[in-house]
Rosetta silent file (secondary structure, phi, psi, omega in degrees, C-alpha in Angstrom):
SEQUENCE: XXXXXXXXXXXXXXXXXXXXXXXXXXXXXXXXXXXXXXXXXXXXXXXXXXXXXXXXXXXXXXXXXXXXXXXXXXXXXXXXXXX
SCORE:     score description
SCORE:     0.000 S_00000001
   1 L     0.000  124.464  174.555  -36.346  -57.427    7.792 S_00000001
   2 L   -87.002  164.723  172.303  -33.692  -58.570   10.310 S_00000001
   3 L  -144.151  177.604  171.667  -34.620  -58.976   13.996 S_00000001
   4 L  -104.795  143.105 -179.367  -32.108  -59.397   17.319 S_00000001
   5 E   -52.208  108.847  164.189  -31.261  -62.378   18.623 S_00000001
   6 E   -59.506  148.328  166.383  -31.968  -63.549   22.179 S_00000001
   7 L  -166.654  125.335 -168.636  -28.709  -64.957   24.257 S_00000001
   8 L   -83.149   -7.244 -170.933  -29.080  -65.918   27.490 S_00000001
   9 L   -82.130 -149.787 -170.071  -24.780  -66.266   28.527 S_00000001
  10 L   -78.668  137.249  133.019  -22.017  -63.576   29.412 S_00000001
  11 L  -117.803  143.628  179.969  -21.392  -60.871   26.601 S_00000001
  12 L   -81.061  123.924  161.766  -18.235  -59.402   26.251 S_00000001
  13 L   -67.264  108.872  162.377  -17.726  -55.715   25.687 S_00000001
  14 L  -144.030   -2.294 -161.891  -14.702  -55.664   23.772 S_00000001
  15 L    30.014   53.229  150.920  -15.650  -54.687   20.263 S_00000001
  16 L  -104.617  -44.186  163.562  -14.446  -57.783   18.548 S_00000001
  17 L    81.399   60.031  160.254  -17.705  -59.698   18.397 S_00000001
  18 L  -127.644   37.464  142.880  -16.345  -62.567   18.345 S_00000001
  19 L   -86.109  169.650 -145.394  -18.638  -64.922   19.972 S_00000001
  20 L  -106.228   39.196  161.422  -19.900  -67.458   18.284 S_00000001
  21 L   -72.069  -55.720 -169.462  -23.557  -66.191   18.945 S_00000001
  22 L   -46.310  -10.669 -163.414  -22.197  -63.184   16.808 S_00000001
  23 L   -92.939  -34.066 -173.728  -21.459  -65.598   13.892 S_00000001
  24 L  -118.424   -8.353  150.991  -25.390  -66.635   13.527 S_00000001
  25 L   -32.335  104.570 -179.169  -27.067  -63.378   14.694 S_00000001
  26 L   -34.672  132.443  150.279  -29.131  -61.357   11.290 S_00000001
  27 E   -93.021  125.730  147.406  -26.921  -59.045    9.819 S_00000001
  28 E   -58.186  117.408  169.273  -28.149  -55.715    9.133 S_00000001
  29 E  -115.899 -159.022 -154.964  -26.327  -54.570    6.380 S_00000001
  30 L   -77.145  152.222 -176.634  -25.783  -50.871    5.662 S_00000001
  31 E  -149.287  152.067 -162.117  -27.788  -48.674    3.031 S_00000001
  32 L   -55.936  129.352 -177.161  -27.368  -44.894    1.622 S_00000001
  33 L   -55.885  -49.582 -177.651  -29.648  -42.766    4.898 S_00000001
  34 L   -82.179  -16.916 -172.970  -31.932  -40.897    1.653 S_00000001
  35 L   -99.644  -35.565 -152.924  -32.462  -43.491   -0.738 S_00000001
  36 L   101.901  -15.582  164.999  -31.739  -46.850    0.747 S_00000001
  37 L   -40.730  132.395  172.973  -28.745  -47.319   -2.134 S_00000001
  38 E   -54.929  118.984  168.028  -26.376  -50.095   -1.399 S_00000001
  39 L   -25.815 -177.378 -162.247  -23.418  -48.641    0.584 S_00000001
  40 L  -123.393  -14.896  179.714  -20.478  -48.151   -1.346 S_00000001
  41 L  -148.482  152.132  146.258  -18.294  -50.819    1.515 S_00000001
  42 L   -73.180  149.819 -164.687  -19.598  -53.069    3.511 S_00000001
  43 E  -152.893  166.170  173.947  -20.729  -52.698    6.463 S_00000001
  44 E  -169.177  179.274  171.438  -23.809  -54.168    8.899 S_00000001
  45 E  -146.913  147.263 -163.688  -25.073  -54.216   12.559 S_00000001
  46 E  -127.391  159.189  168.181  -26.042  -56.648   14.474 S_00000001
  47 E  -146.410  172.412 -149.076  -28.179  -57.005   17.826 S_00000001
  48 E   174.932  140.439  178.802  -28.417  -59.410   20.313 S_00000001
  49 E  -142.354  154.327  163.333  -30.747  -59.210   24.070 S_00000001
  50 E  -153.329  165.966 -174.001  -30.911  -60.655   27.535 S_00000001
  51 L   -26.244  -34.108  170.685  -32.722  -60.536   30.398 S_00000001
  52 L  -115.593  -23.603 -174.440  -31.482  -57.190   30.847 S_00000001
  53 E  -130.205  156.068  144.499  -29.705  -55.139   27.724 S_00000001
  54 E  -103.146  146.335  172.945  -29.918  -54.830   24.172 S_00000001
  55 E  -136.883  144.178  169.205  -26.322  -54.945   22.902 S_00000001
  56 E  -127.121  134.463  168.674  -25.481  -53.584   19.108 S_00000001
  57 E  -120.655  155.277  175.487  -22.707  -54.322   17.272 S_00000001
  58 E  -131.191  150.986  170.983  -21.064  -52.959   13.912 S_00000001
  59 E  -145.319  142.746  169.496  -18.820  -53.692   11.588 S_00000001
  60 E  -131.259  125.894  167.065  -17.331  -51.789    8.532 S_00000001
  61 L   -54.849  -41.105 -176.575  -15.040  -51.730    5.713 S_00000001
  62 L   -40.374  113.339  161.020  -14.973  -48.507    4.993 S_00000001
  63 L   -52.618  -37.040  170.966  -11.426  -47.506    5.628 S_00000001
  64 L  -110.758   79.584  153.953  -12.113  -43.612    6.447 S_00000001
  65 L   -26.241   74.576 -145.023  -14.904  -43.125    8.025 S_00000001
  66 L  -158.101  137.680 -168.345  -16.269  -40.020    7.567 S_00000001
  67 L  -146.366  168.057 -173.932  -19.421  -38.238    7.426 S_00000001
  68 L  -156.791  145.494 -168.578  -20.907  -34.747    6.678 S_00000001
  69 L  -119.164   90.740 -165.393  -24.069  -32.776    6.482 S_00000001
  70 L   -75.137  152.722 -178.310  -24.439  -29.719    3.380 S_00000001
  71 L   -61.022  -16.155 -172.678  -27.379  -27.289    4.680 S_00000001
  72 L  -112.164   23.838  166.744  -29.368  -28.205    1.892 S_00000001
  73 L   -37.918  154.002  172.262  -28.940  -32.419    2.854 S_00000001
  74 L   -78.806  163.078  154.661  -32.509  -34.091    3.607 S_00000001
  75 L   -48.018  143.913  160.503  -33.162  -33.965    7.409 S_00000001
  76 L  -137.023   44.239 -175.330  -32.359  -37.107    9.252 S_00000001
  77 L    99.896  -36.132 -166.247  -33.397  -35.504   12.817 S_00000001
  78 L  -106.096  127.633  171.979  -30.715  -34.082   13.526 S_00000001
  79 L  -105.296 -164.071  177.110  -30.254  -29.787   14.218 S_00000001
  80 L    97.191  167.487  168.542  -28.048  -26.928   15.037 S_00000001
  81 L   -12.689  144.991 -173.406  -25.483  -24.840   12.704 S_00000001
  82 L  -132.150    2.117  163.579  -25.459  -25.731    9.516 S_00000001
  83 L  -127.371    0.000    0.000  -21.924  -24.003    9.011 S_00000001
């Protein structure tokens, strides 16, 4: 179990995440949504709080991103058209 990190300075929006809180923050890393199966690239998320926000960050290998849902997929929450 990972947890998020308090940090009390500035964070930058910029989606490099390269402060160097971001260096010792728990990595999440990524796992298959039905089984829990190691991803196939790596990938993780990270979190980080202050006084005001939660901030999440990600990072991935995966070169294509891409994702898709067949009608007869487990649920993960999510509804509407299934074609």
């Amino acid at each position: 179990m990972s947890a998020a990190g308090f940090h009390a300075g500035e964070v930058r929006i910029d989606g490099q995440l390269s402060e160097p809180f971001w260096k010792v923050t728990p990595r999440m890393p990524f796992a298959g949504l039905a089984d829990g199966s190691p991803s196939r690239f790596d990938g993780y998320s990270q979190m980080i709080w202050d006084d005001e926000y939660l901030y999440a960050g990600f990072w991935g290998a995966d070169p294509e991103v891409v994702a898709s849902m067949a009608a007869d997929s487990p649920s993960c929450g999510i509804s509407g058209p299934t074609s």
